[in-house]
C-alpha positions as CSV (number, residue, x, y, z in Angstrom):
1,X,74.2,88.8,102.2
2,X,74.5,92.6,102.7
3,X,78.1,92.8,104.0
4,X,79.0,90.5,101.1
5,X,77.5,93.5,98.5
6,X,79.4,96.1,100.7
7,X,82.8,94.4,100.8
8,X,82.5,94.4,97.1
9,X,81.8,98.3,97.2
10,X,84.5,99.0,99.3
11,X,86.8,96.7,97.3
12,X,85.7,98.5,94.1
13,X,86.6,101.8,95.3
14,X,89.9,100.9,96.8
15,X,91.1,99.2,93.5
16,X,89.6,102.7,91.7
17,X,91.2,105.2,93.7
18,X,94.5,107.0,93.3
19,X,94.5,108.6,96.5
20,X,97.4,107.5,98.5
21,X,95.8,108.6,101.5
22,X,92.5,106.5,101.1
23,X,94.8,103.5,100.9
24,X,97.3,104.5,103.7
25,X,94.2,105.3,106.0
26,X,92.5,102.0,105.2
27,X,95.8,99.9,106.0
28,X,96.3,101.5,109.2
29,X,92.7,100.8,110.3
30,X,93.6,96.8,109.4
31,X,96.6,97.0,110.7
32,X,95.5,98.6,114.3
33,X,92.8,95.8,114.6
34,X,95.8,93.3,115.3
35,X,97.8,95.7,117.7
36,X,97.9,94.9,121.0
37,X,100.9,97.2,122.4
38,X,102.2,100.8,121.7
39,X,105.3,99.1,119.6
40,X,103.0,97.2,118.0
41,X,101.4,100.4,116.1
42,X,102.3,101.7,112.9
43,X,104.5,105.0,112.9
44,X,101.7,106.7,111.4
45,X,99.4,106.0,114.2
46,X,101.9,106.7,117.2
47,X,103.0,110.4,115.0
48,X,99.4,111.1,115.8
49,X,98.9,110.5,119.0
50,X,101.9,112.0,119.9
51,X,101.0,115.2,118.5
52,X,97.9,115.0,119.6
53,X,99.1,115.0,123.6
54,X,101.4,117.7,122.7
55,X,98.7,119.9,121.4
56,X,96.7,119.0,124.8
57,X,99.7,120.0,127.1
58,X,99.9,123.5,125.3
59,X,96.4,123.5,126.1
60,X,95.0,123.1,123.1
61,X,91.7,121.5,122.0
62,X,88.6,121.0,123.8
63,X,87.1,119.0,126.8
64,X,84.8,115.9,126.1
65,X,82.2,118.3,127.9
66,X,82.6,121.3,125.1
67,X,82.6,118.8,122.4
68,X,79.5,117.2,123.4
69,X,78.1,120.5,124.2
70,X,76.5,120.8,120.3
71,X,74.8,117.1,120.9
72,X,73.3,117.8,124.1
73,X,69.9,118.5,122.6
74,X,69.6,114.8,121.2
75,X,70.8,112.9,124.5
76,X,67.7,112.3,126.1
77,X,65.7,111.6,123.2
């Protein structure tokens, strides 16, 4: 009966907030559990990948390696 008390959280705050953001954010996150193909995705979702392997080819970012770099201390525990 947990998830049941958490949907109602979550269904709570949604109806509470006036952040557009929240609610775009949430709707994209249902809406990419359906998508099966690149056209199939929301603008919102494509606009970030797409900056996001144009900021890569400039050389931007970091490797998996460096990111995991910080965690490395908890792997083998």
């Amino acid at each position: 009966m947990k998830i049941q008390s958490e949907k109602i959280q979550l269904a709570q705050w949604l109806l509470s907030t006036e952040n557009l953001n929240i609610i775009k954010q949430i709707k994209a996150m249902f809406e990419s559990e359906r998508i099966t193909t690149w056209n199939e995705m929301p603008d919102t979702i494509k606009d970030g990948v797409t900056i996001g392997l144009k900021e890569s080819e400039k050389g931007m970012g970091v490797t998996h390696k460096q990111a995991m770099k910080p965690y490395k201390k908890w792997q083998n525990k």
